[in-house]
C-alpha positions in Angstrom: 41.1 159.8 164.4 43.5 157.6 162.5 44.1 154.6 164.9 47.2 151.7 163.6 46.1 148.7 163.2 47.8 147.7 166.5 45.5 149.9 168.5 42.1 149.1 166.5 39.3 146.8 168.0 39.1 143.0 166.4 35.4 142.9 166.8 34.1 139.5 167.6 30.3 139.6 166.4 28.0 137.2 168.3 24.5 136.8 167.2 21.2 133.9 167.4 18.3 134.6 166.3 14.7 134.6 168.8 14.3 131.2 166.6 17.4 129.4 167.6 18.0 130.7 171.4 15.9 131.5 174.8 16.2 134.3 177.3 19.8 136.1 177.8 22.8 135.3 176.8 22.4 131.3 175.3 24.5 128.7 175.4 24.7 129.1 171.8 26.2 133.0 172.4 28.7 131.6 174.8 30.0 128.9 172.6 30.5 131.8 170.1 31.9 133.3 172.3 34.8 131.0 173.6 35.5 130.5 169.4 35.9 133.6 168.8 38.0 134.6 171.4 40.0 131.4 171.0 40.5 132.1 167.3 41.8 136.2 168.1 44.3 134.2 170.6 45.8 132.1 167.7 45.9 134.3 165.4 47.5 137.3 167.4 44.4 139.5 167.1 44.4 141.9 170.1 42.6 144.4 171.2 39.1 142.3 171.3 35.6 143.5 171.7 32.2 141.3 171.5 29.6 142.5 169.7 26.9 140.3 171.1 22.6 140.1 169.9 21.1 137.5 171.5 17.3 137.2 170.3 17.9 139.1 167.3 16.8 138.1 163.6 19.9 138.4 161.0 16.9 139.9 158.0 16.9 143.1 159.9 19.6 145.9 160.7 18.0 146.7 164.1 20.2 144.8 165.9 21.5 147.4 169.1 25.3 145.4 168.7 25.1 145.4 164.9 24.3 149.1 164.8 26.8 149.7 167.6 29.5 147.5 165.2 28.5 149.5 161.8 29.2 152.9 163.9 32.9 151.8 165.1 33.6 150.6 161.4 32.5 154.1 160.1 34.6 155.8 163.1 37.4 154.3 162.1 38.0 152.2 165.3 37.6 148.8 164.1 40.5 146.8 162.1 39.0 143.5 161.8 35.7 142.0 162.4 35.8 138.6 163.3 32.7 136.2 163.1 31.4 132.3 163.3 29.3 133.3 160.8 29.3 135.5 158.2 25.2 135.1 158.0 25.2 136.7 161.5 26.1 139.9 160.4 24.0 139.0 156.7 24.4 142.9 156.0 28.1 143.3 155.2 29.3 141.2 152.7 32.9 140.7 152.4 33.4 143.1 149.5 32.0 146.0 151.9 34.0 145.0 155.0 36.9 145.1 152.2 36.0 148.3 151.0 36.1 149.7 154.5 39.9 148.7 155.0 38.4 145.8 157.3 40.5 142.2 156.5 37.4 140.1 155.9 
């Protein structure tokens, strides 16, 4: 399915690691979260959706958002991933989200 860019998702990826946070969703994830949403808001990115792992190291892919994230980029369904970041989601670099059609 060939969604416009209108229609596609603006992921907003949330992530702290066990290290960094404590049980559910941290301060730290909510502070993420209000910038990222703030920053879709100003720039006229609609269509939001938070990726959010709480607890979860960046050195490994087995992140349940992360994964979730990598299979709506392969479906087609997201047009730009949107982070606080870019170590949170350490696996994509900019030149694969580019090579993806994702505006990194």
């Amino acid at each position: 399915m060939n969604q416009s860019n209108q229609t596609k998702i603006t992921a907003l990826y949330c992530r702290l690691s066990q290290d960094d946070g404590s049980d559910g969703d941290s301060n730290s994830i909510q502070n993420q979260k209000k910038i990222l949403e703030q920053y879709a808001i100003d720039h006229g990115f609609l269509n939001t959706q938070f990726y959010v792992d709480d607890g979860y190291s960046g050195a490994t892919f087995d992140r349940p958002d992360f994964q979730r994230l990598l299979a709506d980029i392969e479906e087609g369904k997201v047009g730009t991933v949107i982070t606080k970041d870019y170590c949170a989601i350490i696996g994509l670099n900019q030149k694969d989200l580019e090579n993806q059609g994702i505006l990194a």
